[in-house]
N, C-alpha and C positions, 0 to 999 in steps of 0.2 A: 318889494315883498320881504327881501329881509331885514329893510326895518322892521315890519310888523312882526316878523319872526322874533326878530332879539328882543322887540318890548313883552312879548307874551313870556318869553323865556326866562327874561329878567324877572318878572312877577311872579312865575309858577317855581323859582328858584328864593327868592323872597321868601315866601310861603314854605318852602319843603327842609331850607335848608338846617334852621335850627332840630329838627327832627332826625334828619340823615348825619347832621354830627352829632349829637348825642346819642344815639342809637349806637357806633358804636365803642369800643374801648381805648381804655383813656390812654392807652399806649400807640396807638394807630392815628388818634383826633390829628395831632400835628399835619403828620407831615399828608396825612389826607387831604387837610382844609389846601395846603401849600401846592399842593401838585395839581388840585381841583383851580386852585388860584392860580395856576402856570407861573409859579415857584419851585421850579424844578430843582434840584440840589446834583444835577449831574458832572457836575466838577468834581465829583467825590468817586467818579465811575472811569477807570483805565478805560481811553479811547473812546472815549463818547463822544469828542469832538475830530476825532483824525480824521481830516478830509482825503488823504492818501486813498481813502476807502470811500464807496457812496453810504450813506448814512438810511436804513431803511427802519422807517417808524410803522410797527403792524399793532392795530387794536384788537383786539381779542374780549368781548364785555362782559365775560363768566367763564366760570367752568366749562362748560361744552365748546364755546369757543377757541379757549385756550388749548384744552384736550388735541381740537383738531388741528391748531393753529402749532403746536410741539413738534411734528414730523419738519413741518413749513418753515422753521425758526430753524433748527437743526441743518435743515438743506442749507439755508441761506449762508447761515455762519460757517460751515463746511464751504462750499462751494460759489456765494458771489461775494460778500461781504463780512466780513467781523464786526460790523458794527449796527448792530439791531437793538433797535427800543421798543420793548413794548409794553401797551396800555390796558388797562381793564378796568371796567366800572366798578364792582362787585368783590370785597373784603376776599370773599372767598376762591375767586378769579387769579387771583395775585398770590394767595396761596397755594394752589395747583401750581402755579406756576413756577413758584419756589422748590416745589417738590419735582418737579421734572427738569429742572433747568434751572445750571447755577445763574445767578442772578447777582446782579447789585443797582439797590443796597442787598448785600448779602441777607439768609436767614442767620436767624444766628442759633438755632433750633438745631442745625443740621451739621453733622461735623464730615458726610462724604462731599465731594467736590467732583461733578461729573467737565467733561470737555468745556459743557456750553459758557457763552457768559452772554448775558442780554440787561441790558439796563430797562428795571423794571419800574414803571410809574401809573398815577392813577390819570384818567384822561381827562384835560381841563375841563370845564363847564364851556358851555357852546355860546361862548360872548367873546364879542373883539378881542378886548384890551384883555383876557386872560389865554384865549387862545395865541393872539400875537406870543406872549410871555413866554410861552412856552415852545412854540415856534423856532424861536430867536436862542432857546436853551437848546433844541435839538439837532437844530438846522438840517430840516430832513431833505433825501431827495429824491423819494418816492414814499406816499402814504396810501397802507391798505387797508382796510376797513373788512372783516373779516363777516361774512353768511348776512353781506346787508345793514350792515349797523349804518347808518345815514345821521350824518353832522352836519348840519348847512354851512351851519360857521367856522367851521374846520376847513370842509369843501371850499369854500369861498376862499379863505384867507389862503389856501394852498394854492389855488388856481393866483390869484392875486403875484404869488410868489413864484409862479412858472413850474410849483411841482409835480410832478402826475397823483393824481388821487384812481387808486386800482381800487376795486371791489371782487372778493377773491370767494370762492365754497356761496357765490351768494343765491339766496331762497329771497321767498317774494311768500309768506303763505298765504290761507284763503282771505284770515280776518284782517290783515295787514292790504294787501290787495285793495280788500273792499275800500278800507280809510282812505288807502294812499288814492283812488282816482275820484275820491272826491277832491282833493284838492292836486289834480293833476299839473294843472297851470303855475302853483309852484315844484311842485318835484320836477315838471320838464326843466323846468331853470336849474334847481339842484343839481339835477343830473346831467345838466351840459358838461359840467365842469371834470367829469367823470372821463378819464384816459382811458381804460376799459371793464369792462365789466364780467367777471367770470362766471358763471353761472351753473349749478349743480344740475340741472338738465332742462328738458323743453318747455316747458311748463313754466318755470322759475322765468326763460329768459324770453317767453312769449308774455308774462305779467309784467317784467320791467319794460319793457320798449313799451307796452301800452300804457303806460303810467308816466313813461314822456323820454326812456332812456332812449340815444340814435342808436338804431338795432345796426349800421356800422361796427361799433366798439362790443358790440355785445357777442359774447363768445360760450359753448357749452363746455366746461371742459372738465366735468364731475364731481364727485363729494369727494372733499378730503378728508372725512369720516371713514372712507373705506382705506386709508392710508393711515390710520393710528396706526401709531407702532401698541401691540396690542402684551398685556403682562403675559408672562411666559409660568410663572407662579402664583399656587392659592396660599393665599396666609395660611402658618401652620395650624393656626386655632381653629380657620374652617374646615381644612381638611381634616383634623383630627370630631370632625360632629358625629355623633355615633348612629345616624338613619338616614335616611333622605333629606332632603334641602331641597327649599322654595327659594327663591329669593327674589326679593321685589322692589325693583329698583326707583327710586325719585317721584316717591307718592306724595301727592297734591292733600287737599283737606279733601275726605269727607271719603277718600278711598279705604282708610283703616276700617271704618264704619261695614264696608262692601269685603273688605279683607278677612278680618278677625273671624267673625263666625262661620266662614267657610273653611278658613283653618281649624277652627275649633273640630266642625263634620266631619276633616278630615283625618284629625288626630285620634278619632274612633277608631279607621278601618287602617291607620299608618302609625301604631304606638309613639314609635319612633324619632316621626317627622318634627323637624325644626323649619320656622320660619325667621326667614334673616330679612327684615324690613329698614332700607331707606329712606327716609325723608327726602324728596328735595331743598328744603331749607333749613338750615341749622335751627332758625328760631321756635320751627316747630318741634323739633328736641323732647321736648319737655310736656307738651301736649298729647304729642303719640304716644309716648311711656304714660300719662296719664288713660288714655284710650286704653291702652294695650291690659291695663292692670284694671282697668272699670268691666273688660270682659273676659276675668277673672283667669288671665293668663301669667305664669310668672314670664318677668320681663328680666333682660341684664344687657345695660347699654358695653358697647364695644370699648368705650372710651375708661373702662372701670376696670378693664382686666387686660393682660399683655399673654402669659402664653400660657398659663390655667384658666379653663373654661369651666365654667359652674355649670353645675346642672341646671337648664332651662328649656323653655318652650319657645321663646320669642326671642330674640336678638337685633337689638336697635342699634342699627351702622349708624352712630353718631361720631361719624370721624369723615373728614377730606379725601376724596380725592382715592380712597381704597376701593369702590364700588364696583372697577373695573373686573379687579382683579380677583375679587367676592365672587361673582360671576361664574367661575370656573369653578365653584363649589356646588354647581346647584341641578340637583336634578330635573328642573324644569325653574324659567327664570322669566317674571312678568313685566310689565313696560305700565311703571305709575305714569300720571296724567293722561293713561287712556279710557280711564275708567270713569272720569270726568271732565267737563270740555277744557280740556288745557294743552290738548295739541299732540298730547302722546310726547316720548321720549328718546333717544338711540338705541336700537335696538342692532346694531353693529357692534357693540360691546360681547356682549351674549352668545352672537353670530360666530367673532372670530374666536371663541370656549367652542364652537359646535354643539350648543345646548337651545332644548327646542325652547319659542318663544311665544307667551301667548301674550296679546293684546288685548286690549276694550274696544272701543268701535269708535276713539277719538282718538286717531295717528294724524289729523291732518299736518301736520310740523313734517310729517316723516313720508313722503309719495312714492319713498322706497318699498313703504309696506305692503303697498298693494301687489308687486312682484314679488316679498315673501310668500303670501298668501297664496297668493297664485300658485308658485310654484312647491309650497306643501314644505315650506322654509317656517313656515309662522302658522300659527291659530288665532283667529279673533273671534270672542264673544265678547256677551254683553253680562252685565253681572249675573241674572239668572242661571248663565249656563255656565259658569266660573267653575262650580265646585266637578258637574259630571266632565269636563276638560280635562282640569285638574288630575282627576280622579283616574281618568283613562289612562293618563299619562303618566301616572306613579304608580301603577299598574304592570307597566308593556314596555318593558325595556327597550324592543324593536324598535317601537314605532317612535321612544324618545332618539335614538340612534339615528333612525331614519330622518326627521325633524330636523334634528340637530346638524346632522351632514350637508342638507340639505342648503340651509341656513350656511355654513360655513364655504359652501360651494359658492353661494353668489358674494358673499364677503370677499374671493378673493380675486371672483370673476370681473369686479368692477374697479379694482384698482387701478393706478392710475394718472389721478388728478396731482397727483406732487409732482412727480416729473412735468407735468404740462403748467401748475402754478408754476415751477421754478423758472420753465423757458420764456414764460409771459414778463416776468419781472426783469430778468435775465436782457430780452429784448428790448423795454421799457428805458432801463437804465441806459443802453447803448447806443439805442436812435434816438430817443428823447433828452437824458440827461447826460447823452455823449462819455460813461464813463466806459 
């Protein structure tokens, strides 16, 4: 089977690859195609190869990954090893990254230098001879794969080499599910090669073992999402907003559409009220500011002004990795991709501000949501009832309080899973890799 694997892989890479490097900038092309090529440049990185230490490779393949994957990184380099590497698919993954955590190749953007240091790279393509490449640059002695990212060829070539492959925060969701047990008969082979599997609760770790993982290794041991280390500050410019504040985090296409003229209804009965809109992808930037201005709203991207805030109505968070901390500006704060089928968003962001949170009726990404709900931590409607939500909620100072606290009670109630990822790895390296 995994020939069949790597000939399709080979082909659907054929196909994708001149697009994913031109797409993007001509300062990044290099050493992307190079690290994608498992041409690593780690020689250029203090202690990337001291075997003195176990050498721990974690993938993290975006933003949200990495987010959760900072506490996890931070333990590690404190407490088992100095020498961690880690991967991410996504331009903007490596940037977060950079921003939380010194890094090399260093940013050269940044002139503070916190503790950390983690050698930062992009993760080969899932083919032998570029995975070996890279391998053989890291020489890892345990590889994690962070909320389920599954590499066959990665998996394989580690197992090949005696290393453990750990699966850490990992989910299984509904549409993922579905795919993977159609072709069960390879993921059980996949997932043999799996040392153990960590898994964010029942659900998550009752979908892997029936899609072929040995429920043996498979372990519950919660979301490391309820263990970000969470901003303790609003940027001066949102706190200085002279009304209330929405704020709506990592909107998909087709939610502005759903967004805009609810705000607009609402900018009737709230003068005041500003909206601070997300994107979740940079490339739609440009697009939303087009929306925003076709429904005759002034717009002013974040990325245009530093600590003078123009008089506006909309504010388009076209910047990295600040969203978090936007968050604590907002008197009631919405969760983009629920408003359309794209799985809903982190709603522990919002949580640990103690601001109340409403959703759309597509959290499935998130099975946490359903014990917000429940417990009067969260709101979900569908966009019909958006605006009288909304509405009640900018309203009633109480019942945002009441919400809010609510939300920040189970934020701290489930904590956690970092001390128990760290004793798993911890154990891993000791009985397995004897360090």
């Amino acid at each position: 089977m995994m020939f069949l694997y790597n000939a399709l892989y080979a082909g659907a890479l054929g196909l994708l690859l001149p697009f994913e490097y031109f797409k993007r900038p001509v300062s990044l092309r290099k050493r992307w195609l190079a690290d994608r090529c498992g041409y690593l440049t780690l020689s250029d990185c203090d202690g990337a190869t001291d075997k003195a230490h176990p050498v721990v490779w974690l993938h993290a393949v975006s933003v949200g990954e990495v987010i959760s994957a900072t506490p996890l990184i931070k333990r590690i380099l404190k407490d088992v090893t100095p020498n961690v590497v880690l991967s991410t698919v996504t331009d903007t993954g490596q940037a977060v990254a950079r921003q939380r955590l010194k890094t090399c190749p260093p940013d050269v953007n940044r002139n503070d230098v916190s503790q950390d240091s983690v050698k930062l790279v992009y993760i080969p393509f899932d083919l032998p001879h570029m995975v070996r490449r890279a391998v053989s640059s890291i020489r890892p002695d345990i590889f994690i794969s962070m909320e389920t990212e599954i590499w066959p060829e990665i998996f394989h070539t580690m197992h090949t080499n005696n290393t453990p492959v750990v699966i850490l925060n990992g989910r299984i969701s509904s549409k993922s599910y579905k795919g993977y047990k159609k072709i069960r008969f390879f993921m059980k082979e996949v997932l043999s090669v799996v040392t153990f599997l960590g898994m964010q609760n029942e659900i998550y770790a009752e979908r892997i073992i029936d899609i072929g993982a040995d429920e043996r290794r498979v372990k519950v041991i919660g979301n490391l999402k309820y263990d970000i280390e969470p901003p303790t500050v609003v940027p001066q410019w949102a706190e200085r907003l002279p009304g209330p504040v929405i704020v709506v985090g990592s909107t998909h296409e087709g939610e502005e559409e759903i967004i805009l003229p609810v705000y607009k209804r609402l900018k009737e009965q709230f003068p005041t009220l500003t909206l601070i809109l997300a994107p979740r992808h940079p490339q739609r930037f440009d697009e939303v500011e087009r929306s925003i201005k076709r429904a005759g709203l002034r717009c002013f991207r974040r990325s245009f002004f530093t600590q003078t805030l123009p008089q506006t109505e909309v504010i388009l968070l076209d910047t990295i990795g600040e969203l978090a901390s936007v968050y604590g500006a907002g008197e009631v704060c919405m969760m983009g991709g629920s408003f359309v089928a794209k799985g809903g968003h982190n709603l522990l962001e919002p949580a640990a501000w103690a601001r109340p949170i409403i959703c759309g009726p597509y959290m499935d990404n998130f099975p946490m949501t359903g014990e917000f709900i429940e417990k009067g931590a969260a709101i979900s409607v569908n966009a019909y009832g958006l605006y009288d939500s909304l509405k009640e909620l900018l309203s009633d100072e109480a019942l945002r309080q009441r919400i809010g606290s609510a939300a920040k009670d189970i934020y701290k109630k489930n904590s956690g899973a970092l001390v128990r990822s760290v004793a798993e790895i911890e154990k891993i390296l000791r009985d397995v890799v004897k360090y």
